[in-house]
Backbone as a ProteinNet text record, in pm:
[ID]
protein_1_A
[PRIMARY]
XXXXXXXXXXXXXXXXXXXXXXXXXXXXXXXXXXXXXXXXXXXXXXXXXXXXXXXXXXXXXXXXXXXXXXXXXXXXXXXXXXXXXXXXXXXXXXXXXXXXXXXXXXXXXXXXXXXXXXXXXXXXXXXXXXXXXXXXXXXXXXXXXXXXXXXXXXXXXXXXXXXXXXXXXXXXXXX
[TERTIARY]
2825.7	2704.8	2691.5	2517	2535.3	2513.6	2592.4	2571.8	2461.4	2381.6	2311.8	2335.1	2355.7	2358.6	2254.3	2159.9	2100.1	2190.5	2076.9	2167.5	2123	2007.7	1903.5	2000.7	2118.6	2182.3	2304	2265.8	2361.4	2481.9	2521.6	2666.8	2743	2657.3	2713.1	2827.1	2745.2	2828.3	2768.4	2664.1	2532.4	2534.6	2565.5	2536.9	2440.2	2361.7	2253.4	2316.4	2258.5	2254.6	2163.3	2150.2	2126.8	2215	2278.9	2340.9	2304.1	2380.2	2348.6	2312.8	2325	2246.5	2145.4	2106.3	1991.1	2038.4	1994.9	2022.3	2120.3	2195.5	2345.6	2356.4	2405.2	2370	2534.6	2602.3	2772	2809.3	2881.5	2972.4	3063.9	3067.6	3156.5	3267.6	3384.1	3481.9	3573.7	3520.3	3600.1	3580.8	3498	3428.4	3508.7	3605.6	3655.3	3771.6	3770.5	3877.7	3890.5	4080	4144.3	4104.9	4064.3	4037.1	3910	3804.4	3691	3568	3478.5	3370.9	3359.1	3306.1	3279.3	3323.3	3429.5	3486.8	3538	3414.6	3411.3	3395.5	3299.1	3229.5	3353.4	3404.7	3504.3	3585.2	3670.4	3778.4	3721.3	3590.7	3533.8	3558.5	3480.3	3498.2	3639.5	3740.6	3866.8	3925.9	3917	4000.5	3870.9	3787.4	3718	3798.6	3847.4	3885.1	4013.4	4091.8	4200.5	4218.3	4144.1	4134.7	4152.9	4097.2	4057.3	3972.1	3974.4	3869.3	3703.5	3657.7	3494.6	3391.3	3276	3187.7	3110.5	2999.2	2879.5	2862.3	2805.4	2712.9	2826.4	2931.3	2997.5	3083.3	3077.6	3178.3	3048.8	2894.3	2824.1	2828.8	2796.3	2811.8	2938.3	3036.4	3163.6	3154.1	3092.7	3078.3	2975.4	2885.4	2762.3	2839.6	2848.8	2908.9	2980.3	3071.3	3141.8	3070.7	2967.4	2884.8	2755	2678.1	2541.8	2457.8	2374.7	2281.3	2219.2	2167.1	2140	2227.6	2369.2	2459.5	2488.2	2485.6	2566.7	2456	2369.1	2302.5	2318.1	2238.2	2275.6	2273	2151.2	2141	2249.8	2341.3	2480.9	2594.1	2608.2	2756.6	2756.9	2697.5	2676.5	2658.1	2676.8	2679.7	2820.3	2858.7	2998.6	3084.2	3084.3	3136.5	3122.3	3067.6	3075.5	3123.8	3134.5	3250.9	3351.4	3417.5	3541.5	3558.9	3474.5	3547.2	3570	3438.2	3529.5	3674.8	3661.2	3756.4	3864.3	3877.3	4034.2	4085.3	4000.5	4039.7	4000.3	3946.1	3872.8	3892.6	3905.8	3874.3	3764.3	3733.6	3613.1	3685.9	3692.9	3728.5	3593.3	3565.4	3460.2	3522.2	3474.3	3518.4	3397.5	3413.7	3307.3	3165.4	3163.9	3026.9	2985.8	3060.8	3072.9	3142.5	3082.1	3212.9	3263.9	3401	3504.3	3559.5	3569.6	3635.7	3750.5	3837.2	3967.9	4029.6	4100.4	4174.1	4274.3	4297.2	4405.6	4512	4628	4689.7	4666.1	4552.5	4522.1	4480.5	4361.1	4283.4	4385.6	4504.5	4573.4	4662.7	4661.6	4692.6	4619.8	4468.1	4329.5	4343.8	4407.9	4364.8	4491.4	4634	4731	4703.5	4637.8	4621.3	4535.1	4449.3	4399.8	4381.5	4537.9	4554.7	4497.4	4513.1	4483.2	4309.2	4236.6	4100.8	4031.7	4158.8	4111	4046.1	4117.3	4062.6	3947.9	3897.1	3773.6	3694.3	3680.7	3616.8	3476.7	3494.7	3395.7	3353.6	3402.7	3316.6	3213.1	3282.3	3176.1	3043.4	3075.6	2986.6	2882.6	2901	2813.8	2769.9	2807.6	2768	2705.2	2763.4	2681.4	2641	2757.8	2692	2585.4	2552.1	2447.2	2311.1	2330.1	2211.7	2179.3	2293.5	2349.8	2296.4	2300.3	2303.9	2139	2071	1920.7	1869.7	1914.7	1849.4	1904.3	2000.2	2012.4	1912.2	1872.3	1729.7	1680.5	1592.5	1497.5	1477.6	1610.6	1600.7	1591.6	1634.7	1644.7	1537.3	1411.7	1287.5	1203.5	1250	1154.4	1161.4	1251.9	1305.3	1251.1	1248.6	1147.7	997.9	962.4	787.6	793.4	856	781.9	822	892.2	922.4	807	788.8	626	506.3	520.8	377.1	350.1	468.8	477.5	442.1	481.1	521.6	363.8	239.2	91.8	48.2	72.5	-17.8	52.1	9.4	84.9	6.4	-115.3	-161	-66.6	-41.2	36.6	193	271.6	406.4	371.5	280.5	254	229.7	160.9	107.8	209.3	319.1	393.7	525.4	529.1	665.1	575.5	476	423.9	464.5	466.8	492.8	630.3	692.7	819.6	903	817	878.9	829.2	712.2	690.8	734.7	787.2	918.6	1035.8	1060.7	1207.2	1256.1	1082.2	1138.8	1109.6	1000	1025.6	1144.7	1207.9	1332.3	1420.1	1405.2	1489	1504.5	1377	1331.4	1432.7	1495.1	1507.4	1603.8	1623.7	1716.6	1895.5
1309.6	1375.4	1507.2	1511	1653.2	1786.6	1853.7	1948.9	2077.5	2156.8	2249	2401.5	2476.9	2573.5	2698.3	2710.4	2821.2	2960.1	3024.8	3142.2	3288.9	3249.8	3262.4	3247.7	3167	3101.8	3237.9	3298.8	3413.7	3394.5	3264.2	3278.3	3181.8	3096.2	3029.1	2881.8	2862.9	2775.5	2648	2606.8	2466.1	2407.1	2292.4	2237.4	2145.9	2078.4	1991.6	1873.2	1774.5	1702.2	1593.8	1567.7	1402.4	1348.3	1219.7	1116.5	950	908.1	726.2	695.2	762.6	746.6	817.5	849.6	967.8	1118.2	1226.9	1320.3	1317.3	1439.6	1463.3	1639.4	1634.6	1779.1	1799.5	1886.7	1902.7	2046.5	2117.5	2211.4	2148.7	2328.6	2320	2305.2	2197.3	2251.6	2344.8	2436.8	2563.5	2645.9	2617.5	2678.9	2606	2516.8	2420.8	2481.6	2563.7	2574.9	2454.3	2434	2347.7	2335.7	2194.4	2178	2223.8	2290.5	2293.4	2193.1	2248.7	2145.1	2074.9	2108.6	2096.2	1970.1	1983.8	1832	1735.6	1721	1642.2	1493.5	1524.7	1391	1296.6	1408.4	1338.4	1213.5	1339.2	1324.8	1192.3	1160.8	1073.5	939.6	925.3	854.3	756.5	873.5	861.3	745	808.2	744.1	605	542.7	439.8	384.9	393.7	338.1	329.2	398.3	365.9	277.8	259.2	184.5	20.5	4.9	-126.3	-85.7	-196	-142.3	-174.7	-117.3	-196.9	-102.6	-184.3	-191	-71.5	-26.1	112.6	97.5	-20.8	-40	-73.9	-137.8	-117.7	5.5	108.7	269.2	313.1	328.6	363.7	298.2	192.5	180.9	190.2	174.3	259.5	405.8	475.5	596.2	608.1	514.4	570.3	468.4	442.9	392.4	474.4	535.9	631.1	799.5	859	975.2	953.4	798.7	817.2	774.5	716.3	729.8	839.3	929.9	1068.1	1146.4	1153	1233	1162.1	1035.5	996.9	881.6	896	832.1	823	693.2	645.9	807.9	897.1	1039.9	1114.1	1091.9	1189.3	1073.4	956.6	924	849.8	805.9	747.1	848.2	956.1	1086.6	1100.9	1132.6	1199.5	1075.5	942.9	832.8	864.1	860.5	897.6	1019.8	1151.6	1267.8	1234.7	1123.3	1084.7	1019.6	952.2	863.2	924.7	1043.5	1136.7	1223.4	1240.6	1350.6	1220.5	1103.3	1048.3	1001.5	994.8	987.1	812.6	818.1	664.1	552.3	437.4	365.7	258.2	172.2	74	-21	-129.8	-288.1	-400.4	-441.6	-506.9	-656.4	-723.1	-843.7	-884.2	-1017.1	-1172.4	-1094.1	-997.1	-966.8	-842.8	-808.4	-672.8	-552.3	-396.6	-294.7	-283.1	-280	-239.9	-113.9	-45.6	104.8	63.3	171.2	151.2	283.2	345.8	479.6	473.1	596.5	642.8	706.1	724.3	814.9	959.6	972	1120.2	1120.9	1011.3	1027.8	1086	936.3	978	1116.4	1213.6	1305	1423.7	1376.3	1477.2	1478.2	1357.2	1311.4	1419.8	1401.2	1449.7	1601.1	1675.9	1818.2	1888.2	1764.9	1810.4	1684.7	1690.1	1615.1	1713.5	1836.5	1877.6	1853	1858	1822.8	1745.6	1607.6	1469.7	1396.8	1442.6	1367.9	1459.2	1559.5	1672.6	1639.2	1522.1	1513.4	1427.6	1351.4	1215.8	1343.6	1398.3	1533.2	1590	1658.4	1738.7	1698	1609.2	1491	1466.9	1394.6	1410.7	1535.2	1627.5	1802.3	1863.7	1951.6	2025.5	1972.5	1849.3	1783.4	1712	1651.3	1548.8	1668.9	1789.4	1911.6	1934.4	1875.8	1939.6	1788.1	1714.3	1565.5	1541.5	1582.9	1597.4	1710.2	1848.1	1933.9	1832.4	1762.1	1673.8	1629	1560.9	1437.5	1483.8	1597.2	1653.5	1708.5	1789.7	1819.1	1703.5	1630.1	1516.3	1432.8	1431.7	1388.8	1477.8	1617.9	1732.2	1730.6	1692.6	1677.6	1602	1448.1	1340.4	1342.9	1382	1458.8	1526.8	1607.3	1714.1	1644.9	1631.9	1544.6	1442.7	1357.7	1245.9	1323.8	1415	1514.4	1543	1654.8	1729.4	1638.1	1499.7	1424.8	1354.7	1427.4	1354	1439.8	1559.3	1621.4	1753	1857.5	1997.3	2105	2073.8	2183	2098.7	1985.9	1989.1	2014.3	2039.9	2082	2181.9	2310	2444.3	2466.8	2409.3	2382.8	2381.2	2245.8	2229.2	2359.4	2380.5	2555.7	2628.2	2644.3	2783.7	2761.5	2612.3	2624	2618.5	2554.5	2556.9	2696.7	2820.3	2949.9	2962.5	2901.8	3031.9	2960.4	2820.9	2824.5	2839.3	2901.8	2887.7	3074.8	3129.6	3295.2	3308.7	3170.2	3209.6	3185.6	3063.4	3029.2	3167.6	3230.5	3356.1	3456.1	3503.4	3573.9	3553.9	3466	3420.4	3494.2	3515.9	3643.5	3610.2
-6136.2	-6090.8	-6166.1	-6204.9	-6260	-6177.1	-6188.1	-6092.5	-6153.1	-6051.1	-6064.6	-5982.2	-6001.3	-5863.1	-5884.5	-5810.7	-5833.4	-5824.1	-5911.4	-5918.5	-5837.9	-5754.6	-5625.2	-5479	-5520.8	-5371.2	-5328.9	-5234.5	-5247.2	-5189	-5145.8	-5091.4	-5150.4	-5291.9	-5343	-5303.3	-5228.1	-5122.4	-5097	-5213.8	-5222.7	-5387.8	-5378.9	-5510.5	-5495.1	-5584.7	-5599.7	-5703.7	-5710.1	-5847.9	-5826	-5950.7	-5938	-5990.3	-5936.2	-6013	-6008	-5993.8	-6048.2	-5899.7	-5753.3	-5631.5	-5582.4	-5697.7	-5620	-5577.9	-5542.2	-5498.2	-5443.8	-5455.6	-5365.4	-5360.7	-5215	-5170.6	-5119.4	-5173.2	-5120.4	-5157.1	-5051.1	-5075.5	-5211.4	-5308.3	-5457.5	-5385.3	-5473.1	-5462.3	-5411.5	-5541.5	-5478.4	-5388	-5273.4	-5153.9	-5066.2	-5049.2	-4952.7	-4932.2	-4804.1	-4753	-4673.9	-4664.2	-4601.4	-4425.2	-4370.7	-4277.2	-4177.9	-4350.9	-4282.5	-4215.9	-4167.2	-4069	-4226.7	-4310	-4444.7	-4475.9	-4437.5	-4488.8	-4417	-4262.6	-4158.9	-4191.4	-4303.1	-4320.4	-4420.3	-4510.8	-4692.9	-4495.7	-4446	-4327	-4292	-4206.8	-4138.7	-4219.2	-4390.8	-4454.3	-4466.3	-4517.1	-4580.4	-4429.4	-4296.7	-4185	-4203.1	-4176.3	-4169.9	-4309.4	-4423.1	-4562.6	-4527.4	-4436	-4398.4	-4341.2	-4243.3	-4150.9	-4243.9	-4283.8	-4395.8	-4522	-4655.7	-4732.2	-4702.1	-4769	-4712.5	-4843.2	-4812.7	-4879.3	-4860.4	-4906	-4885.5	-4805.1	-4723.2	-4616.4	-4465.7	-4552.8	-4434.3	-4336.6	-4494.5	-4433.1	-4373.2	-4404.7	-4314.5	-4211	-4215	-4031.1	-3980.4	-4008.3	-3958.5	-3917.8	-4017.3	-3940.2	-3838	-3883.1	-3750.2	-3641.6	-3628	-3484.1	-3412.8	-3482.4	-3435.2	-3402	-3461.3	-3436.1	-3430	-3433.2	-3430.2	-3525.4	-3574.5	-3682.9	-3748.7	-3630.3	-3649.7	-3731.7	-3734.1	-3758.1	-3892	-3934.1	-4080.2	-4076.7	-4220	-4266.7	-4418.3	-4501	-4619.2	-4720.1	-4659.8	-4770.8	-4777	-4693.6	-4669	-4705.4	-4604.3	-4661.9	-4787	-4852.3	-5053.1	-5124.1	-5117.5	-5164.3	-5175.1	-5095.1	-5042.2	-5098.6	-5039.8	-5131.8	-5227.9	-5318.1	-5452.5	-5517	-5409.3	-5411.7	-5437.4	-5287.9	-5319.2	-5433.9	-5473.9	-5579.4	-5709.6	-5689.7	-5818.2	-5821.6	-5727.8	-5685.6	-5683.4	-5672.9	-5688.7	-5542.7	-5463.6	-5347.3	-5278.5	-5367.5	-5341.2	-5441.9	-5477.7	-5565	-5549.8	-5659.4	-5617.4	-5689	-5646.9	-5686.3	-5660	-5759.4	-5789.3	-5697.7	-5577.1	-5490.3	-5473.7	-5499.1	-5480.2	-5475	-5642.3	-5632.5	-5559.3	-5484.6	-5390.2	-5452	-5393.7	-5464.5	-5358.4	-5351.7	-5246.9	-5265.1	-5161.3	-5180.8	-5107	-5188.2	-5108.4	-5130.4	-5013	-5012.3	-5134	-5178.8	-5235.8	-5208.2	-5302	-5248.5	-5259.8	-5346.5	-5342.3	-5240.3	-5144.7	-5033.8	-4899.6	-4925.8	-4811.1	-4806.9	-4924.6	-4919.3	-4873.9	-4886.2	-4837.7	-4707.7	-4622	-4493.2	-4466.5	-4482.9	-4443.5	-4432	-4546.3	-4537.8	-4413.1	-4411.9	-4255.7	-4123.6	-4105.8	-4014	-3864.3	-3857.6	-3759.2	-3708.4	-3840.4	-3835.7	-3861.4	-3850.7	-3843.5	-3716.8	-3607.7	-3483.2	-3427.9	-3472.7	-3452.1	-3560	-3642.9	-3754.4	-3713.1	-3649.5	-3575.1	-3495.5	-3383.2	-3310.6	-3335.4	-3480.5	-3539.6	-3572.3	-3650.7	-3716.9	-3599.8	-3474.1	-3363.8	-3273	-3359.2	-3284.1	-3386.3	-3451.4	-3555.2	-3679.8	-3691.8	-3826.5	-3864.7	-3717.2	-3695.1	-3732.6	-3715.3	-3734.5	-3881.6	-3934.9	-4073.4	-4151.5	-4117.6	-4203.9	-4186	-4065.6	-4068.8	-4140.7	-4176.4	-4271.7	-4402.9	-4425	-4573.8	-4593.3	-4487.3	-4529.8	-4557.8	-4475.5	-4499.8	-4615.5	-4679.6	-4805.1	-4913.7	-4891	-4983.9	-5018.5	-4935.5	-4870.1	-4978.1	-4936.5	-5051	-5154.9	-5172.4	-5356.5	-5414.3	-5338.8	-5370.8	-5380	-5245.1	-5258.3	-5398.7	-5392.3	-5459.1	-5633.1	-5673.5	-5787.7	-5831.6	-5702.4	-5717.8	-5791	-5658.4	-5701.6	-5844.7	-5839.7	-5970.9	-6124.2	-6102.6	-6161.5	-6237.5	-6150.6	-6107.6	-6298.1	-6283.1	-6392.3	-6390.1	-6521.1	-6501.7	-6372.1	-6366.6	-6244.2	-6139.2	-6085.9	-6017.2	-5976.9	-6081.4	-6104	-6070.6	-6115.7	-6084.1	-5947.3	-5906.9	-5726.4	-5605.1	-5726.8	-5622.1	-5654.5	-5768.6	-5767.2	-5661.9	-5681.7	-5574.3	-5432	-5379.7	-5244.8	-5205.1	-5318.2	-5329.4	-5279.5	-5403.7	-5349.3	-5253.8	-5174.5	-5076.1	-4946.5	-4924.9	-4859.7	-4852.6	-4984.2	-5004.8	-4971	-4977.1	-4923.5	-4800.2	-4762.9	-4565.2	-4527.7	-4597.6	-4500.2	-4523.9	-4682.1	-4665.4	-4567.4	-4499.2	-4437.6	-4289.8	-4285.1	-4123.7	-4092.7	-3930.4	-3887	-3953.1
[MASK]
+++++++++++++++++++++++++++++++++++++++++++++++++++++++++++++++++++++++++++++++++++++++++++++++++++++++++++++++++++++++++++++++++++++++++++++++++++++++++++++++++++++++++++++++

């Protein structure tokens, strides 16, 4: 995935990209402290891959069963799948036509580092994350709009930056 980070983002703590799934919205790296909410969802993933291997469609509904639909949907966990799999934590085995993911031992070493914030990981995910995985869509939704639009003619690319900033300094504005 290619990554982007504005240089507008003052706590530096948001990456963007596009890659081979569409948009992907994730805390850098190096912003990940050990056993944060942050990495409720990698946690959530990694224990469902433990559990057995399985397919895209099947680690999502593994997780939504466990926190909700609301809380883990295709814009958040095929993202993050595809985190892990860069990051080494995941593998894919091509079966009867299917991709199979399967944990690693780097994974099961991700899981071990935060064993304490493994069984609070499904929690979160249905508490604050489920808040957090709906501002994803939504962002992920805008990106798309506004890309279509822009995409119509140049007065419209221009049209659509203007509203662009002038939500992007209301949301600044907020207490």
């Amino acid at each position: 995935m290619t990554t982007m980070r504005s240089a507008d983002w003052p706590f530096h703590l948001f990456t963007a990209g596009f890659g081979p799934h569409g948009w992907g919205w994730r805390w850098p790296e190096s912003e990940q402290p050990s056993g944060s909410p942050r990495d409720a969802l990698r946690v959530a993933i990694l224990r469902v891959l433990k559990e057995r291997p399985r397919t895209r469609p099947e680690v999502l509904e593994a997780v939504e069963a466990r926190v909700g639909a609301s809380a883990a949907s295709a814009a958040t966990v095929y993202p993050t799948l595809q985190l892990l799999e860069d990051l080494g934590h995941v593998r894919v085995e091509e079966r009867e036509g299917k991709r199979v993911y399967y944990i690693t031992p780097a994974g099961e070493a991700f899981l071990g580092e935060r064993r304490e914030s493994g069984e609070d990981a499904f929690e979160w995910l249905r508490g604050a994350g489920g808040t957090l995985a709906e501002l994803g869509q939504v962002v992920a939704r805008l990106a798309s709009v506004a890309y279509r639009q822009a995409c119509r003619s140049e007065p419209a690319v221009k049209r659509v930056i203007d509203i662009l900033r002038r939500a992007a300094d209301e949301i600044d504005q907020l207490p």
